[in-house]
C-alpha positions in Angstrom: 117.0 11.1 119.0 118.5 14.4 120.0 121.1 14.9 116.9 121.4 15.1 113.1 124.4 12.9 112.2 125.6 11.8 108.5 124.2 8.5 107.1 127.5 6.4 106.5 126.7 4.1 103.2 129.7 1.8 104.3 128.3 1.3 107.7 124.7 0.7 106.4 126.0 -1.8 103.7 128.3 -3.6 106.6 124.4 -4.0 108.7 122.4 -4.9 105.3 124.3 -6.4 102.5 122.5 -5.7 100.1 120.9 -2.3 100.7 121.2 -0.6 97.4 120.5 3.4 97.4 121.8 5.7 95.0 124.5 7.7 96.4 122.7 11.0 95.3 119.6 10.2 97.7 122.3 9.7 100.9 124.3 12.8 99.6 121.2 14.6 99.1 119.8 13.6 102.1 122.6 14.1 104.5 122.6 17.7 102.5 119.2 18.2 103.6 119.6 17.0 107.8 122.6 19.2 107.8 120.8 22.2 106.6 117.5 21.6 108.7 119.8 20.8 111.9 121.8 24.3 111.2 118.5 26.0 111.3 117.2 24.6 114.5 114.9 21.9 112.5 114.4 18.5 113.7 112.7 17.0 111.0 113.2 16.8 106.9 111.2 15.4 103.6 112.4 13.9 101.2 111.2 13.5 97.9 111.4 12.7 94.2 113.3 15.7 93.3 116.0 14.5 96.0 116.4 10.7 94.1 113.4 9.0 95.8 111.6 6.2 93.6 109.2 3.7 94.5 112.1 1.0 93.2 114.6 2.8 96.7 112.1 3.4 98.8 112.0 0.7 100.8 116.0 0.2 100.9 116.0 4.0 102.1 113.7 3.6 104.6 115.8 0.6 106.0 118.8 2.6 105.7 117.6 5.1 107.8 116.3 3.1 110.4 119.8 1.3 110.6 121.0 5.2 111.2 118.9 5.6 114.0 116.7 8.0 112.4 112.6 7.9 113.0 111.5 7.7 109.4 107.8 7.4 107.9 106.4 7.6 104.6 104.3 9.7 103.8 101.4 9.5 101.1 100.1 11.4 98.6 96.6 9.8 97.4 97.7 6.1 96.7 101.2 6.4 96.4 104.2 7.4 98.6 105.1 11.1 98.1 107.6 11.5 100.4 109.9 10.0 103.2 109.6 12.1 106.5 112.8 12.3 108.3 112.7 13.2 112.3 116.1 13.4 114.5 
């Protein structure tokens, strides 16, 4: 992937019926590729502190990978810590 772009929640909800994530987490994340991308990054975690619980985590992740976006959890100890974020 070669470009940030924004995570629609109407076009991932068209794909998965049924995805539910908070609208925070997508604001918060798009917040975050935006920033990262402006800066010349090409990757972004996201955690906790941006609306990322176990209960969303696997929605998110299958939200990003209907966005296109290479995605990975990553752990700390025995439970998920954050969601890496690569474009």
């Amino acid at each position: 992937m070669n470009e940030a772009k924004i995570i629609s929640k109407e076009t991932i909800l068209r794909k998965w019926l049924g995805v539910d994530v908070p609208d925070k987490l997508i604001e918060r994340t798009n917040t975050k590729i935006l920033e990262a991308a402006h800066e010349g990054e090409t990757s972004v975690e996201i955690t906790a502190d941006d609306g990322l619980t176990q209960n969303n985590r696997y929605a998110y992740m299958k939200m990003l990978a209907v966005s296109g976006y290479d995605a990975k959890a990553e752990w700390l100890g025995t439970r998920p810590g954050f969601v890496r974020i690569k474009w």
